[in-house]
Structures are given as C-alpha cells and as structure tokens.
N, C-alpha and C positions, 0 to 999 in steps of 0.2 A: 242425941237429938237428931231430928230429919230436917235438914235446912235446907231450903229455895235460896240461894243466891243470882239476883234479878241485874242486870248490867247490858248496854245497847251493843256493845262487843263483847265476842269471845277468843277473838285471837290477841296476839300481843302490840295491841293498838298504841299503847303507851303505858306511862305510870299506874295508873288504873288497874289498867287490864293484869299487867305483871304481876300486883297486889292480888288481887281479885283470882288467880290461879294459885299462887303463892299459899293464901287464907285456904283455899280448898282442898291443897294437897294437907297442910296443916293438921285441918277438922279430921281430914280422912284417916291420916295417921293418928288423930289421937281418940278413934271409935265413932266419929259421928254420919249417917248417911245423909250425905251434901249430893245435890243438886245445884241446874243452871238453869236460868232461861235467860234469851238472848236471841239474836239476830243472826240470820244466814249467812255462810262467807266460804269462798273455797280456803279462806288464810285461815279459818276458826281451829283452836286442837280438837281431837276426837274428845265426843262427849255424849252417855249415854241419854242423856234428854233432849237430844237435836231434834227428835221429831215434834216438839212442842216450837223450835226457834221458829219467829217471822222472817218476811222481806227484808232485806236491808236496803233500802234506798241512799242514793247518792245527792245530799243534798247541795253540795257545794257544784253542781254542773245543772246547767238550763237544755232541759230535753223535752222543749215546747210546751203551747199551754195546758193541755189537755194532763199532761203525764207531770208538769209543775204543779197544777191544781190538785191533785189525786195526791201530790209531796206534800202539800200545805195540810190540805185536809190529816195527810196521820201524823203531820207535824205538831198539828192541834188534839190530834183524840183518833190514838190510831185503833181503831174496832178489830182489826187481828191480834195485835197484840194482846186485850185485854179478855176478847174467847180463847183465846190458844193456852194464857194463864189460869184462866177461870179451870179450863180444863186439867190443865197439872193439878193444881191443889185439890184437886176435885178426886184426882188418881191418886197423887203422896202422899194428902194428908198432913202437909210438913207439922212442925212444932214451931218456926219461926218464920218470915220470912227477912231476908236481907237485901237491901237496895243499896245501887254503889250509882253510877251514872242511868238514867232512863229518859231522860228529858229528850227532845225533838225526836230520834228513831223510835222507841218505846212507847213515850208520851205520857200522860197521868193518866190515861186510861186505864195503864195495872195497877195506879191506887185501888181506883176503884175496886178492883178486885179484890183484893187482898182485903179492904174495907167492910166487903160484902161478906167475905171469909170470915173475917171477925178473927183474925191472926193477929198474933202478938208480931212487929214489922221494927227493924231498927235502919238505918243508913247509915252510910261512911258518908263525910263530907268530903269526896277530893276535890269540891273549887268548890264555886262561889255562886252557882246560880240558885240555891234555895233565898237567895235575897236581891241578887241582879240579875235583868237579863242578858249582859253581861260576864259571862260566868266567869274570866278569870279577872276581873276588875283593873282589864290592861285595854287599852286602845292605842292608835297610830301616834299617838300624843303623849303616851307615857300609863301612869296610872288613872282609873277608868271609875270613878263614884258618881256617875251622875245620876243611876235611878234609885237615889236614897233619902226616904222619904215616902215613897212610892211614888214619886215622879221619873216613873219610866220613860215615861214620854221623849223626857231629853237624849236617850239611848237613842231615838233616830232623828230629834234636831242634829246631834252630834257626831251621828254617822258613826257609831263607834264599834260594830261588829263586822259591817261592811258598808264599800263605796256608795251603795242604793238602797233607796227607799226600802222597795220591798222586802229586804231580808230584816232588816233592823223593823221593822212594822210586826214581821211576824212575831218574828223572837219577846213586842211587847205584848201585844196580844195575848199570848200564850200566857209570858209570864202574868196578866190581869189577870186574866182567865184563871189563874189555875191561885193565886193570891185571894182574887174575890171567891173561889171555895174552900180556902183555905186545905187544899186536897192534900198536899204534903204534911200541913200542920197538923191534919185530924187524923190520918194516918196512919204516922211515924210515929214510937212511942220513945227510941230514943234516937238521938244524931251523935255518932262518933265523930270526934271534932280530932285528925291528927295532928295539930300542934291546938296550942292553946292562945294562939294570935287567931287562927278562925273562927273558934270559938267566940272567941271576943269581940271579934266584925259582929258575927251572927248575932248576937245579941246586940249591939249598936244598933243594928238593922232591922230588929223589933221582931226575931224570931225568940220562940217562947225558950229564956234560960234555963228551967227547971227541966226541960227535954234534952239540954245540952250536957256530954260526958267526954271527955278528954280521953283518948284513948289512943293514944302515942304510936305511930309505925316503928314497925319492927326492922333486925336488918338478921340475917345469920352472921353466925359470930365464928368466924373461923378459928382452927385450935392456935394457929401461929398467925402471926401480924406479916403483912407483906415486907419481901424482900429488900425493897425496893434497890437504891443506885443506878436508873437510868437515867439519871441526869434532867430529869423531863418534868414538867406537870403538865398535867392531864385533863380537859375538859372534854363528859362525855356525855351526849344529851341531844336537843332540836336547834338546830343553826336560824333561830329566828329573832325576830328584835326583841322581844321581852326577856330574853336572854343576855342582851346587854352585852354580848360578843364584841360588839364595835369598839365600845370603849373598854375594852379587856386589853386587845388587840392594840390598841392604842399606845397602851402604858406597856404592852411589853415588846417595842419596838424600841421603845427609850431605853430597856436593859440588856447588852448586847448578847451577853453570857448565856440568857436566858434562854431555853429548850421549852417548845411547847408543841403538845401533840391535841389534836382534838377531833373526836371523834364523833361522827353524827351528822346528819343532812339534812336539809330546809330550806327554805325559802329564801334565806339570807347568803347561803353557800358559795355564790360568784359574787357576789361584794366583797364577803370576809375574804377569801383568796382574792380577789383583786388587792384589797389593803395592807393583807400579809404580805403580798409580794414586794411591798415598797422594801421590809426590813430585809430581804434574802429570804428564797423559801427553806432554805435548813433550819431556819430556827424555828419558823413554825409550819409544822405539816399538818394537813387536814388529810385523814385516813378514811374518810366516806364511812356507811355503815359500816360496823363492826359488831359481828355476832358475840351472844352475852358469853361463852368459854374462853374465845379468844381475847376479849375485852376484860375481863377475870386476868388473864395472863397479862395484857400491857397494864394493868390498873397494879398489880403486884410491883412493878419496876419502875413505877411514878415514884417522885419525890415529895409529891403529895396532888390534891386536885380540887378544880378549881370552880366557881359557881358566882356566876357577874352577874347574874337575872336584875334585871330592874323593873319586876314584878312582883306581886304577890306571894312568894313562892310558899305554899304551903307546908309541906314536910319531904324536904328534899329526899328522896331514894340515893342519890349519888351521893347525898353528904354522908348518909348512915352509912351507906356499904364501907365509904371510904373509913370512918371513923371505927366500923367493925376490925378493918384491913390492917388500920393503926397508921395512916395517913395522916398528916397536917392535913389542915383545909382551908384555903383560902376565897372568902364566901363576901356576899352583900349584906349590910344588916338591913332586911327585910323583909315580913312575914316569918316564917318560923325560921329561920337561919340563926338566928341569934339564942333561940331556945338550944340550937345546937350546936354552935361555937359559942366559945370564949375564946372574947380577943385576946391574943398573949397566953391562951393556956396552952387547946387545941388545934389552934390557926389563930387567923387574922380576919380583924370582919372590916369591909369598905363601903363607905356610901355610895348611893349605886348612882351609877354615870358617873362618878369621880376619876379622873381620869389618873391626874394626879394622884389621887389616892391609892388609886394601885399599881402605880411605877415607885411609890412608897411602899408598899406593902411586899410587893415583886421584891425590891431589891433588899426590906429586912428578912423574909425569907433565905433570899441568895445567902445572906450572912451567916444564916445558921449554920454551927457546926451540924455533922454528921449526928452528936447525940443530944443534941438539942432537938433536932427534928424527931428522934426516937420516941422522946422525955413527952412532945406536943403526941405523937401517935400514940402514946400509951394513954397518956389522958383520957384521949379520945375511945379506944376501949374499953378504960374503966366506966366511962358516961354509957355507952352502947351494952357494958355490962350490968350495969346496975338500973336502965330505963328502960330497954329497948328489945330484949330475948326474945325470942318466938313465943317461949313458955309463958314470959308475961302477957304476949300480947294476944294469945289465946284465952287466957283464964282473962282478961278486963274483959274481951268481947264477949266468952259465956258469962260473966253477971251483966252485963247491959242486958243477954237475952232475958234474962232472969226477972229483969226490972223492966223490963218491958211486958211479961207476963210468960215464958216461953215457959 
C-alpha cells in the first residue's frame, strides 16, 4: 500500500513520535511505500517529503499580538497545512491515509482534506483529546474530566491547561468547533485504541463505538532478557507531576537499601532532587537525558522499572520495553497499566499517590529472590510474546486499513 502518515512532529518529540517512526521503518520493511506529512524543525529525522512540511509555531511562548493572533488563527484552521496536504495527495495518490497527533500545529484543516480526497483515513488514539480539550485528562489537581458531557466550558472555569484565560478559551473553541462538525467523526473510518481503557473512555464520552478497534502497542522483543544485577530500579521518562515522582520518591526514602536511578528531565527536575537529597544522594541519582542506546545499556542492569504516573497513562512504552527486556515492573493501577501488569505475576501494581503503598511494594520487591524476579521477567515476555510482536502489530493495523476501505 502508499500510506500518508499525518502527525504535528517529526522529530522524537516524545511517545508519539518514537511510535510514529517505529510504525514507518516497520511498513517499509515489510513492502509498503510510506510517507509523512508534518511540521518544520531543524530536530525533524531526514524525510523524503519535507518539502510538503509547514511552519511549526511555538505555541507555548507570547511573541506579541500581531504574531499571537496569526498563532490562534492556524491553531483554529491552519490554511497551510491543509494546501500543502491537498497537494501531496494530489502527487501520491496514497491508499490510506493515517493520523496520529494533528490538533493545534496541523489543526482539522487536514481533515478536511483527506475528506475531500475521499480516502479511506484511520488514527492512532495516543491521548485523549478526540473527547477533551484536555488531551491527557490530568490538570494541577490531579485527574482532569470536566469537559464531559460536552461541557467544555468548565476546561477554563477550571483553568486546567493553563494559568489564563486565554489559552484554556482557545483549546474550547477549537474543540466546539471542530465537535459541532463533527470533522474527526466524519472523517476517521477507524480509531486505533492502544489499550483498551481508552477505548472505553472514548466511548463513555459519546465517540461512535462501532469506529473504535483495539490495536495493542508493540515493543521489540529481544532474543535474550536483560542481564540485569545492578542493584537499581529504574525510572525512565518526563520528570513532571502526572508522573507521580513525588510520591515515588517518597516511599523510597523510607527503604534504605533501596538503589534508584531515573532517567529524564522536566519541569519537576529541582524539586525531585531537592527531595531526593533529604535520603542521600547515592541512593537515588537522577542521570538527566539519556540517549535511547545508552539507556538500552542501563535499562539491561535494572532490577526492574518503575511507573508512579498518577495519570491516565495510556499504553506505557517503558512498561512494554521493560516487559519485552523480562523486567519486573513496578507500576500504578491506572489507565492501561493494569492491562499490562499483573499484580504478583509480572510486577506489582499501586494506587497512584499512595505513598504507603509503595514503600509496600518497594520493600516486597527487595524480598524477592534473584529467581523470583527472573520467574516475574519471564512472565512478562510470555505477555509481550503472545500480544504485543511487531509482526502482530503490523497485520491488526493493515485490517483496520482494510476496514476502513484501503
């Protein structure tokens, strides 16, 4: 097949993005000619269809009204993006097209497209903003359901994207906007849902179920299970509050023995080292970025790794790799975590903010023999072997295309 894969970055922005090159090199390897369209960046990988990418605009920075105003406008219906589209489809011809993230840099403008095209269109759901504008359904206050119902509205009584007015105004707007044409709904022919807790929002939230397909993230499956004996567990990820670090951090201050390495930077970064420092900084060291080969190497010598989100967390990547690696995993039971541990098999699952619960959990871990922790990493491979292969998760996404009309 000739597939468009449509997404607001091309560099490795995040989970997303990783996926989103991952799926491509995949298609390519197994005969299909794939495409991108996406946004300008000097961080983007080379890609032969960059001369179709737009501007990328930086929304999170105020650079006066004139050049805010001209932001809001392709925030709402950006007109480059949806000629510069028009024009690829126009050139490739694809058989499908795929949508991963397009909302605020992209905008629904390349529905339209694609609409016009009269192309068979599926998406990957990686959050939450085809039903909030809200997209990961987290605010300063914890978990974030206020525009459900279609009472978006509350999304800027409640200030829950950001501190003012006007960013939370737009973000409802848009999402009216693009609701009252139902442009996603008419669209989209199928939504890949990777776990099956989104799926199930999605439908709570009065997105049409008979569109909805479960279509599991993959992880690669290495021929041997990590080495491990570095004494350590490992969290590796964004250092920010829905991350639930604080109270991670917390409970493994109370277990002295305990070795923790964590890997990743954000917004939260001088807090959490401030409060690690209370325990001694040897036991827990924060290693700043780390590049994904060498992170592969420390991720091998964990004792297993770890996931405190007190979020939504869709279909964790960390937990898969880890569970490919043959890792314990020590996780929150919330949004797909729990699709992917079992307490006592795999790992241990804790309620999130529990502080207590995972200085419990910490120290049944510590207990485990050396082949008890082996006995939970195996497990954890047989689940990643039997759901999770590239190979399967190639073949679900070509019959979604299939059933979409591709």
């Amino acid at each position: 097949m000739k597939i468009i894969h449509v997404n607001k970055f091309f560099d490795l922005h995040g989970g997303a993005e990783v996926y989103l090159h991952q799926l491509m090199d995949a298609q390519k390897n197994a005969g299909h000619d794939v495409h991108v369209f996406s946004t300008k960046s000097l961080r983007n990988l080379p890609s032969k269809d960059a001369r179709y990418f737009v501007e990328r605009f930086d929304l999170d920075k105020r650079e006066g009204f004139g050049k805010d105003l001209h932001k809001a406008r392709n925030f709402l219906w950006n007109t480059e993006a949806r000629e510069s589209l028009c024009r690829m489809i126009r050139d490739l011809e694809p058989d499908v097209v795929h949508l991963h993230n397009v909302y605020h840099h992209l905008s629904s403008s390349v529905l339209s497209a694609i609409r016009d095209a009269k192309l068979p269109c599926v998406m990957t759901l990686h959050d939450y903003k085809l039903a909030s504008p809200n997209y990961s359904m987290f605010d300063a206050k914890g978990i974030c359901e206020h525009g459900k119902g279609g009472h978006y509205w509350k999304i800027v009584t409640h200030r829950c994207l950001q501190p003012d007015f006007f960013g939370n105004a737009l973000a409802v707007f848009e999402m009216w906007m693009t609701k009252y044409r139902q442009a996603y709904e008419k669209t989209v022919d199928r939504f890949l849902c990777p776990s099956l807790f989104i799926k199930n929002k999605m439908i709570e939230w009065g997105e049409p179920a008979d569109k909805m397909r479960y279509v599991p993230n993959p992880a690669e499956f290495p021929d041997e299970p990590a080495t491990r004996g570095g004494g350590f567990v490992l969290y590796a990820g964004r250092l920010s509050p829905e991350k639930g670090l604080a109270g991670f951090i917390k409970a493994a201050t109370r277990v002295p023995e305990l070795h923790v390495k964590i890997a990743g930077r954000g917004p939260e970064e001088a807090e959490l080292k401030k409060l690690a420092r209370s325990s001694g900084p040897a036991r827990i060291e924060f290693l700043g970025f780390v590049a994904p080969e060498k992170l592969k190497e420390i991720r091998d010598q964990a004792e297993a790794v770890v996931l405190p989100t007190i979020s939504y967390e869709n279909a964790s990547g960390s937990l898969l790799e880890a569970m490919a690696d043959g890792l314990p995993c020590l996780a929150t039971k919330i949004g797909g975590n729990p699709e992917l541990i079992k307490d006592g098999e795999n790992g241990f699952l804790v309620k999130p903010g529990d502080v207590d619960g995972w200085e419990t959990a910490l120290r049944e871990f510590q207990n485990l023999s050396a082949d008890q922790r082996t006995a939970m990493g195996t497990v954890g491979r047989e689940r990643i072997k039997a759901n999770h292969l590239w190979s399967q998760h190639l073949q679900r996404v070509l019959e979604c295309y299939k059933e979409a009309g591709a």
